[in-house]
C-alpha positions as a Python dict, from the first residue, in 0.01 Angstrom:
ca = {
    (1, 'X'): (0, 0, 0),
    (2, 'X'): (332, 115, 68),
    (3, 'X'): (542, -148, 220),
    (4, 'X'): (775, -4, 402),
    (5, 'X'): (1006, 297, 389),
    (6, 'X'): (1018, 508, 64),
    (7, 'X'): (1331, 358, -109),
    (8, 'X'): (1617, 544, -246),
    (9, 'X'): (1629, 835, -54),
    (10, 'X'): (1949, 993, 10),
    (11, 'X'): (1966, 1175, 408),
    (12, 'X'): (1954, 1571, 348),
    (13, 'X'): (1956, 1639, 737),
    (14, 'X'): (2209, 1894, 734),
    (15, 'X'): (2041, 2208, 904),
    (16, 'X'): (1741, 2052, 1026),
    (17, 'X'): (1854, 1956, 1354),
    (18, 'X'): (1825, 2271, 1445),
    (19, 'X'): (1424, 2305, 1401),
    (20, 'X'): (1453, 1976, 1647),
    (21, 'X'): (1227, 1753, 1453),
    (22, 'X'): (1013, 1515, 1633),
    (23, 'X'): (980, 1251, 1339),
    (24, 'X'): (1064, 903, 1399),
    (25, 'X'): (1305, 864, 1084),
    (26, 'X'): (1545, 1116, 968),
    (27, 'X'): (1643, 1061, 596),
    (28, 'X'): (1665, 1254, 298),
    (29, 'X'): (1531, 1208, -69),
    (30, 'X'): (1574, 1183, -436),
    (31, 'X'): (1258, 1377, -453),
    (32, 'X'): (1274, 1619, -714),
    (33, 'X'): (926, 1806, -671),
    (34, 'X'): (1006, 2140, -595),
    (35, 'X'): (887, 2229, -225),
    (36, 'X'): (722, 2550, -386),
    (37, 'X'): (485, 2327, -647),
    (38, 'X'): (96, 2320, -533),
    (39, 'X'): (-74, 1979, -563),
    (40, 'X'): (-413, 2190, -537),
    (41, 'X'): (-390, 2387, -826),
    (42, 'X'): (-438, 2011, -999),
    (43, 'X'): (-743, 1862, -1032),
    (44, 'X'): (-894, 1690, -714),
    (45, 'X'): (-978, 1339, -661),
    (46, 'X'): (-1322, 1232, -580),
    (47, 'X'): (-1349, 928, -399),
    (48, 'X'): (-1450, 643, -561),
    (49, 'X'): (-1502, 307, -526),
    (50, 'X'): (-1623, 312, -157),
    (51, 'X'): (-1786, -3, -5),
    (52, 'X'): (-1954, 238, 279),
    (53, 'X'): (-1948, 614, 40),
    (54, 'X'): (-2066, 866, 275),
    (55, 'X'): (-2401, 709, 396),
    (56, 'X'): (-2426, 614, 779),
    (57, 'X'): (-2292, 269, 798),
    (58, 'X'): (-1922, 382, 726),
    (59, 'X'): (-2007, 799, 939),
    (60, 'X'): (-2103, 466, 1222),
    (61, 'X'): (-1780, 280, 1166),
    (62, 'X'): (-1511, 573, 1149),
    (63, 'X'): (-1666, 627, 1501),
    (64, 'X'): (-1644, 333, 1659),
    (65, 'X'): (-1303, 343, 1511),
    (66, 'X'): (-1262, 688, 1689),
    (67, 'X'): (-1366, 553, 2001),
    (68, 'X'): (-1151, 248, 2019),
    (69, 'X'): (-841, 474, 1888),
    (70, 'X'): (-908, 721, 2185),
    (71, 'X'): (-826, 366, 2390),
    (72, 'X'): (-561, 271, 2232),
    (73, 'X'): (-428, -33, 2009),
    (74, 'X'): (-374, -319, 2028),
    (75, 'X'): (-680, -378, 2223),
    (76, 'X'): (-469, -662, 2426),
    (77, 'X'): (-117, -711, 2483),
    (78, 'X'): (23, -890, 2185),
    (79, 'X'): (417, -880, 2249),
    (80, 'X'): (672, -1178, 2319),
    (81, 'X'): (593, -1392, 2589),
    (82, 'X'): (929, -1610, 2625),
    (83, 'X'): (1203, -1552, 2838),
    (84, 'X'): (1583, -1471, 2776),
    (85, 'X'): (1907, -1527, 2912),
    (86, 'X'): (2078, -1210, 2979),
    (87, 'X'): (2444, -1187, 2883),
    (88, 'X'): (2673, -983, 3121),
    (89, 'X'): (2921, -789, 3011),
    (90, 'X'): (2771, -663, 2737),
    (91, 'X'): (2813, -271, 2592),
    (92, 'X'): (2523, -106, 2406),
    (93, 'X'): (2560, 189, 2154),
    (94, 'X'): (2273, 399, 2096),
    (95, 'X'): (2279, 666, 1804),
    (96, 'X'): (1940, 857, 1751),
    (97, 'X'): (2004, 1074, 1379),
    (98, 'X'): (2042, 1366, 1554),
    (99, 'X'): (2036, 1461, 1943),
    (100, 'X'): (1782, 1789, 1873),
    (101, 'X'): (1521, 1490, 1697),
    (102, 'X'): (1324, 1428, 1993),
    (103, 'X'): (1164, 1142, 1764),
    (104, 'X'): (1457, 1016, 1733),
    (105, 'X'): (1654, 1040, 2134),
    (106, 'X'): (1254, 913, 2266),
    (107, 'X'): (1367, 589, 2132),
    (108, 'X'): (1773, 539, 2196),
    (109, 'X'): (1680, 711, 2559),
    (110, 'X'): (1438, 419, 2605),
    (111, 'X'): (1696, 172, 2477),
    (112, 'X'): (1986, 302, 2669),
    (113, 'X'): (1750, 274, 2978),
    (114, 'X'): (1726, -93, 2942),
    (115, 'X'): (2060, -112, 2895),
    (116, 'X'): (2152, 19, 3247),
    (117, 'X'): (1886, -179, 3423),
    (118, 'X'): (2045, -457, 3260),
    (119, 'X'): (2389, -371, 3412),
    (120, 'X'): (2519, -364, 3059),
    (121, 'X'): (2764, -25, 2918),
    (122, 'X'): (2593, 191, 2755),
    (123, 'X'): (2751, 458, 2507),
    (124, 'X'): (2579, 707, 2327),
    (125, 'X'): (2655, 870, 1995),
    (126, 'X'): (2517, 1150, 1827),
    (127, 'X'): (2417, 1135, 1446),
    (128, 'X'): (2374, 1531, 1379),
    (129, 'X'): (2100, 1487, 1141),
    (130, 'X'): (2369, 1415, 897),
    (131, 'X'): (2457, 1098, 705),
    (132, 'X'): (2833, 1179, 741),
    (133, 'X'): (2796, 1181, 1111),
    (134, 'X'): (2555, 952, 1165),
    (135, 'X'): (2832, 675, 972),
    (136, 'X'): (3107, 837, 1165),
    (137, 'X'): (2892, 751, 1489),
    (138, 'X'): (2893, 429, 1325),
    (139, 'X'): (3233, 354, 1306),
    (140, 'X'): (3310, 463, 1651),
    (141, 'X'): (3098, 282, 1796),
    (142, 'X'): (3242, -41, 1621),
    (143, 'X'): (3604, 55, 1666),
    (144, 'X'): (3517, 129, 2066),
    (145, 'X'): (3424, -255, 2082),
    (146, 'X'): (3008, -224, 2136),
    (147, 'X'): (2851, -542, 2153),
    (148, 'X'): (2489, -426, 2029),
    (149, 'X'): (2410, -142, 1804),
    (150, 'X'): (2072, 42, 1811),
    (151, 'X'): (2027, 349, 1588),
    (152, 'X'): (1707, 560, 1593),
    (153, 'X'): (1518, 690, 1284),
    (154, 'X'): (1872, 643, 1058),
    (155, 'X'): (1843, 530, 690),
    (156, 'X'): (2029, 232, 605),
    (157, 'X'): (2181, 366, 302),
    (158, 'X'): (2337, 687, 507),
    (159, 'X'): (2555, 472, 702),
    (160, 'X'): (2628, 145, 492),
    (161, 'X'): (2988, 152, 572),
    (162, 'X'): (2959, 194, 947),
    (163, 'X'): (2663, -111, 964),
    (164, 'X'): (2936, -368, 738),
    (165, 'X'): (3215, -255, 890),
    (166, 'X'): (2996, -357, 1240),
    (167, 'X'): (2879, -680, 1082),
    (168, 'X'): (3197, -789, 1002),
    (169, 'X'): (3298, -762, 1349),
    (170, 'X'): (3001, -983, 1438),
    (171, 'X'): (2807, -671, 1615),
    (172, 'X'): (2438, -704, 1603),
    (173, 'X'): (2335, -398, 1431),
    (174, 'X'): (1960, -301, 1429),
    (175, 'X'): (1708, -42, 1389),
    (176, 'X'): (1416, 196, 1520),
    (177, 'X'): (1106, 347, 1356),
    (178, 'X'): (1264, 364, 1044),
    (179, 'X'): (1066, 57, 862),
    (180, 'X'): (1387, -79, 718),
    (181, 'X'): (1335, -444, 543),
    (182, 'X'): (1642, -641, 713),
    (183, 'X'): (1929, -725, 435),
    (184, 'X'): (2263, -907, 491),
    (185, 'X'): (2411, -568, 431),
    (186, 'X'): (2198, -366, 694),
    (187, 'X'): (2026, -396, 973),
    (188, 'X'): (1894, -726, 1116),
    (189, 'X'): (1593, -588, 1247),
    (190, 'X'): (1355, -259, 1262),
    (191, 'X'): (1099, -253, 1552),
    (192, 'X'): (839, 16, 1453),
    (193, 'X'): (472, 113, 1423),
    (194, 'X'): (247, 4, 1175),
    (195, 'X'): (223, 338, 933),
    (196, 'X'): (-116, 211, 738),
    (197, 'X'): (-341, 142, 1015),
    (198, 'X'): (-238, 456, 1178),
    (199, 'X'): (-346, 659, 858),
    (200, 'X'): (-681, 457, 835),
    (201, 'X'): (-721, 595, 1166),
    (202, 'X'): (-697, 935, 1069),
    (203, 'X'): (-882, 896, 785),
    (204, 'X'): (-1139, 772, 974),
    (205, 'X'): (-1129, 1047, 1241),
    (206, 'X'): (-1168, 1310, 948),
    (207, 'X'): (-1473, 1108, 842),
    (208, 'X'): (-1627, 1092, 1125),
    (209, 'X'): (-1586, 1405, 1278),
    (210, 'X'): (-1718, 1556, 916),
    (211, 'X'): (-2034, 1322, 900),
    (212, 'X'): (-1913, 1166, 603),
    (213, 'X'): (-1790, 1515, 437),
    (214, 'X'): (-1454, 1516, 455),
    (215, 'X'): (-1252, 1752, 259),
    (216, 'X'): (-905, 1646, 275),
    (217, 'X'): (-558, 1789, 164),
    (218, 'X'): (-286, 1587, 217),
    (219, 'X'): (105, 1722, 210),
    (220, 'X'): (378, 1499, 155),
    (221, 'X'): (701, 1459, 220),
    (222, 'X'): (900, 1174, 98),
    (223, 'X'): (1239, 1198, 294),
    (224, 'X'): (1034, 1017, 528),
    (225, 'X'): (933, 662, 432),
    (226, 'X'): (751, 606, 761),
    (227, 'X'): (510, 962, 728),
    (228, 'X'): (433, 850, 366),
    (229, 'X'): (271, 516, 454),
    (230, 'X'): (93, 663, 710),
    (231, 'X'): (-16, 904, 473),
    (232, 'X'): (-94, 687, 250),
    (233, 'X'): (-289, 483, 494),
    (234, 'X'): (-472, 818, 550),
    (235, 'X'): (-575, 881, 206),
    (236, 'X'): (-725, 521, 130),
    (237, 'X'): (-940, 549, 408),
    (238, 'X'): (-1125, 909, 290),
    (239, 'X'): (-1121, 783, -66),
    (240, 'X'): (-1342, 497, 72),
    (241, 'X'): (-1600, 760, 142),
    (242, 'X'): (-1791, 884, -151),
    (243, 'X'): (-1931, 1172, -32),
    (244, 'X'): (-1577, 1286, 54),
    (245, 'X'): (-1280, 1471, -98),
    (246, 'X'): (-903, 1427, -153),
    (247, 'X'): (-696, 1681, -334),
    (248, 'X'): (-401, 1589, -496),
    (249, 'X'): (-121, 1614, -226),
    (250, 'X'): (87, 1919, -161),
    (251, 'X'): (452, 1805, -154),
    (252, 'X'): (710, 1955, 50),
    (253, 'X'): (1052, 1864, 256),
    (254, 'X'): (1176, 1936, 603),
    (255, 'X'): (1378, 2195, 550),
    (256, 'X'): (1102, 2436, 461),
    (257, 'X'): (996, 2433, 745),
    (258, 'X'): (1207, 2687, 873),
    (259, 'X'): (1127, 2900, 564),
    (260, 'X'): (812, 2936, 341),
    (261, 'X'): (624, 2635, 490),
    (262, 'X'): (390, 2840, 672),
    (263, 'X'): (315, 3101, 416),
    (264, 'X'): (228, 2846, 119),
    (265, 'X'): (-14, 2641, 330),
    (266, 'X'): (-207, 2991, 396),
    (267, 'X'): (-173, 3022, 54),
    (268, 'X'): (-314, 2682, 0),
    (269, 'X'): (-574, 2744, 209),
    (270, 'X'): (-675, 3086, 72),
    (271, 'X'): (-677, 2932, -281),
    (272, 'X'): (-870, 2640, -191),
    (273, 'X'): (-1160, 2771, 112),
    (274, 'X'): (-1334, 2443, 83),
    (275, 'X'): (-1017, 2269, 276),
    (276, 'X'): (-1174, 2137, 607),
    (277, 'X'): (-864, 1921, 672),
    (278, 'X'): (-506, 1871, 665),
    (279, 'X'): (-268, 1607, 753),
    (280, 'X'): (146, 1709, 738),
    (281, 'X'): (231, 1359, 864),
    (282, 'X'): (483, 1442, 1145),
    (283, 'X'): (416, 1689, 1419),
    (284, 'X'): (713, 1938, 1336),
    (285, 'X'): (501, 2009, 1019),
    (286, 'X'): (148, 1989, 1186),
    (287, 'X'): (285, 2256, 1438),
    (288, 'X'): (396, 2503, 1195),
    (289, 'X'): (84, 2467, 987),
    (290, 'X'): (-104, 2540, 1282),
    (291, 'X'): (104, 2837, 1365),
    (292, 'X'): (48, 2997, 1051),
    (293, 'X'): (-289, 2951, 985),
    (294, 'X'): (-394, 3062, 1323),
    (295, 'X'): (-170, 3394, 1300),
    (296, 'X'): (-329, 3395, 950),
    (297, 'X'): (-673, 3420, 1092),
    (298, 'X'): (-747, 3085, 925),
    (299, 'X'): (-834, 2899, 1177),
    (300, 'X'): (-1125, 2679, 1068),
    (301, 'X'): (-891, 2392, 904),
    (302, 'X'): (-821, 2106, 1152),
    (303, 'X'): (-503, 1972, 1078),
    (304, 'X'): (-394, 1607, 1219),
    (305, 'X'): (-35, 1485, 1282),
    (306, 'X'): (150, 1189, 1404),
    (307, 'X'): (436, 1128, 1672),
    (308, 'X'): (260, 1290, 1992),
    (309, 'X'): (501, 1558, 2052),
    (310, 'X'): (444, 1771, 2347),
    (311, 'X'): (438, 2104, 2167),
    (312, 'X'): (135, 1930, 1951),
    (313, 'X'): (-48, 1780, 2230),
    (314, 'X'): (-83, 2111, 2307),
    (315, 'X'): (-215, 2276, 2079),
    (316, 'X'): (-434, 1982, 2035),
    (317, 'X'): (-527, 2023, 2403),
    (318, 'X'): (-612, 2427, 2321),
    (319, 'X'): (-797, 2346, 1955),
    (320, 'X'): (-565, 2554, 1798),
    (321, 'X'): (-564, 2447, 1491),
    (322, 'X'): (-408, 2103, 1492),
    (323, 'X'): (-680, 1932, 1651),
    (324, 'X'): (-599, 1561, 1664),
    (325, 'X'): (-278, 1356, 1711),
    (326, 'X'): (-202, 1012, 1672),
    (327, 'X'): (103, 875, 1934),
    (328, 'X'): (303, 595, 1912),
    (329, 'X'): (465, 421, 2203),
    (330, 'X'): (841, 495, 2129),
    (331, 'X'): (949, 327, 2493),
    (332, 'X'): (792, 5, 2389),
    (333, 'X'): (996, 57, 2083),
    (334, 'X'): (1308, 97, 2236),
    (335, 'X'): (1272, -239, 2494),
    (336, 'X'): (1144, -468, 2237),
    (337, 'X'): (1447, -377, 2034),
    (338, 'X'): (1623, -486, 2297),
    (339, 'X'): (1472, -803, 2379),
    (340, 'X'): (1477, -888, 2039),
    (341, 'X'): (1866, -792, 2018),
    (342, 'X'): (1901, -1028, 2326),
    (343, 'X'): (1731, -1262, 2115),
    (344, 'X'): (2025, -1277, 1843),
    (345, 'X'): (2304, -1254, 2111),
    (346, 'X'): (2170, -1565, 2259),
    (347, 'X'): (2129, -1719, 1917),
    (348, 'X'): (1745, -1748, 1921),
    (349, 'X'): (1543, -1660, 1614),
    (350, 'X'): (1416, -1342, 1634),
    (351, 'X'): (1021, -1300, 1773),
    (352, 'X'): (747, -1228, 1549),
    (353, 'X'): (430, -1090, 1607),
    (354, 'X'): (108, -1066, 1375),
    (355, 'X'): (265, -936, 1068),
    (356, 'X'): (413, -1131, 820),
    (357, 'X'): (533, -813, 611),
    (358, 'X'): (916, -814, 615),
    (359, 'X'): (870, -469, 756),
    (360, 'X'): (683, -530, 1056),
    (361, 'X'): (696, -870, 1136),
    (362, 'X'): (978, -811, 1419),
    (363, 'X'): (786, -552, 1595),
    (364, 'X'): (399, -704, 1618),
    (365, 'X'): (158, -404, 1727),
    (366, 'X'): (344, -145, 1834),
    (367, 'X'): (87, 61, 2063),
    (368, 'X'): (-70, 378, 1924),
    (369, 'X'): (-341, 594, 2071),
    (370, 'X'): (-571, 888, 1928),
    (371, 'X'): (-546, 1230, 2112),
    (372, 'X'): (-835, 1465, 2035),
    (373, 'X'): (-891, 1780, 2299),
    (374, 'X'): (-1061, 1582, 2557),
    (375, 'X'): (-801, 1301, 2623),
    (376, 'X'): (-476, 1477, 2548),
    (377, 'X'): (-273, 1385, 2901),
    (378, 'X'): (-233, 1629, 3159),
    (379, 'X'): (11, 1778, 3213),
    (380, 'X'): (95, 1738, 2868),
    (381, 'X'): (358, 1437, 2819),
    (382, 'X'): (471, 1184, 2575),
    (383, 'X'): (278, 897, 2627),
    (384, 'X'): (380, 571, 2696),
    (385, 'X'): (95, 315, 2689),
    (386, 'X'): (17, 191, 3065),
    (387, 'X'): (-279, 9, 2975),
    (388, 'X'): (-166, -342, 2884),
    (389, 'X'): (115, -352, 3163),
    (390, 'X'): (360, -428, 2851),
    (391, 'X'): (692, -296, 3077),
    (392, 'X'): (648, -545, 3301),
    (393, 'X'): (583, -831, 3052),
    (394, 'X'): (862, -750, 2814),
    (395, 'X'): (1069, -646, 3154),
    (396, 'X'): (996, -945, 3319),
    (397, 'X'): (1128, -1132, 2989),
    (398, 'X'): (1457, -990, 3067),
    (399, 'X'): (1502, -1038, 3448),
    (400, 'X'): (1376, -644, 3491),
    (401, 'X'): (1043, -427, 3629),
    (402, 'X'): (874, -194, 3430),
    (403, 'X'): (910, 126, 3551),
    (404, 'X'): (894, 307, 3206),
    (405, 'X'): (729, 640, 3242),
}
């Protein structure tokens, strides 16, 4: 498995901003797969060495899976339980990679909300989707004296110079959703969701809504470290079940979505009419899949996505096409990674949950839920987990109520 975010990837953000991308992470690639190539014209890969294949006990425990997803995970609240002091005085930068990625402001909004409750100055900063901006942001922020740091969905590597010209300065520097492993030149921490399980719980929505018949085509894009473990995630799963299919992934990159992203997965689909499902990894993608197949007249593939963007969740509430959605809680994202900043000011060692992954092992279980048609929220809404009572808990950690929304 995939440990963490796919590695050497260079930010090629410029012009995306502008289709306002909901993905978590916003980072470009050394990919060299031309978006145009088709996976499917390959040979497909039959699952194989399943423990469950396609018989009833693993159809029985994709749903139960199913079920519990439509809950919500984790199952109990499994977050930091000890209190911090709260410094005064303190002034927060937030920088999401671009202000039009919703995937990215969800989380530095939810930061920066702390921050006020906290009584602390908070300054924001917009990346631009651009690794020239994003380090520019950077080195504002340092030079206009922040205290704390938190960037949203911004590759390490686009803005090296900005996070050691902060570290010199002894600014605690740190990230969100973007999986980074922490490094004496980066960041000292990433709080963000855990990208395998999440697949295996597509995977095993696909195999249980098909009765063990799954016929999967996965696309891929590897700007995005965090979309290709929980693609990967999703894959393992349906390969587990013999009596299932995955084809050999379709690659592609962000910026096609705005141009022939649509027209090659009809295309796909027309060349390959045994395709029952699809999973794009990010909603941007899953939404303009849908589009197109639907004004196609395709609209018997059920594509799945990931981020639980409202213009999804809707479609997902309508069955048009994208017909599942897996959300992550990007407000519990955003106050953990302030606890845990809190953490380092005060010269605590940082909290870990569950994981013992370099990756993960700062965030614990970052809450994710399963949205099919008949528990997509109404009205339609990000979600933000209310469940486990978690903005109180980690609130009350800091001297603050929950009140997250």
């Amino acid at each position: 498995m995939h440990a963490g975010w796919f590695s050497g990837r260079r930010a090629l953000c410029a012009g995306v901003a502008a289709l306002a991308l909901g993905v978590a992470g916003c980072g470009g690639s050394d990919n060299k797969t031309d978006s145009g190539s088709s996976g499917s014209s390959g040979a497909s890969t039959a699952a194989s060495g399943d423990t469950g294949g396609g018989s009833s006990a693993i159809v029985a425990e994709a749903k139960k899976a199913v079920a519990q997803g439509k809950v919500g995970y984790p199952e109990t609240y499994d977050g930091p339980t000890e209190k911090v002091k709260v410094p005064q005085g303190l002034t927060l930068a937030v920088m999401p990679c671009g202000a039009a990625v919703r995937g990215c402001v969800a989380l530095t909004d939810a930061a920066a909300d702390v921050g006020k409750k906290l009584g602390w100055t908070v300054k924001q900063y917009d990346g631009k989707a651009d690794p020239s901006n994003q380090n520019r942001a950077m080195l504002q922020a340092t030079a206009a004296g922040a205290d704390i740091i938190l960037t949203g969905g911004t590759e390490a590597d686009a803005i090296r110079s900005g996070l050691q010209a902060a570290r010199k300065k002894g600014i605690i520097v740190a990230s969100m959703s973007q999986a980074e492993v922490p490094e004496d030149n980066g960041y000292y921490f990433d709080i963000n969701p855990a990208g395998p399980e999440m697949g295996k719980l597509a995977g095993d929505w696909m195999i249980a809504d098909s009765g063990g018949k799954a016929v999967f085509q996965p696309w891929i894009d590897k700007e995005f470290g965090g979309a290709v473990q929980y693609l990967e995630g999703n894959i393992a799963r349906v390969k587990e079940c013999s009596t299932c299919e995955v084809k050999d992934p379709e690659q592609f990159v962000a910026a096609s979505l705005a141009t022939d992203f649509g027209p090659r997965t009809v295309n796909v689909v027309r060349q390959n009419k045994d395709i029952q499902y699809m999973n794009p990894s990010y909603d941007p993608a899953a939404a303009a899949q849908a589009t197109a197949l639907s004004t196609a007249g395709l609209k018997d593939v059920k594509i799945m996505g990931l981020n639980g963007n409202t213009q999804s969740l809707d479609l997902v509430s309508k069955g048009q096409v994208q017909v599942a959605d897996i959300a992550y809680d990007q407000v519990y994202v955003g106050w953990l990674a302030v606890y845990q900043a809190i953490r380092l000011y005060d010269k605590m060692p940082l909290w870990t949950g569950g994981a013992s992954d370099e990756v993960h092992k700062y965030s614990g279980t970052v809450p994710y839920k399963l949205f099919l048609q008949d528990n997509v929220p109404t009205p339609i809404k990000e979600w933000v987990d209310t469940r486990l009572g978690w903005q109180d808990k980690i609130g009350g950690l800091m001297g603050i109520g929950g009140g997250a929304s």
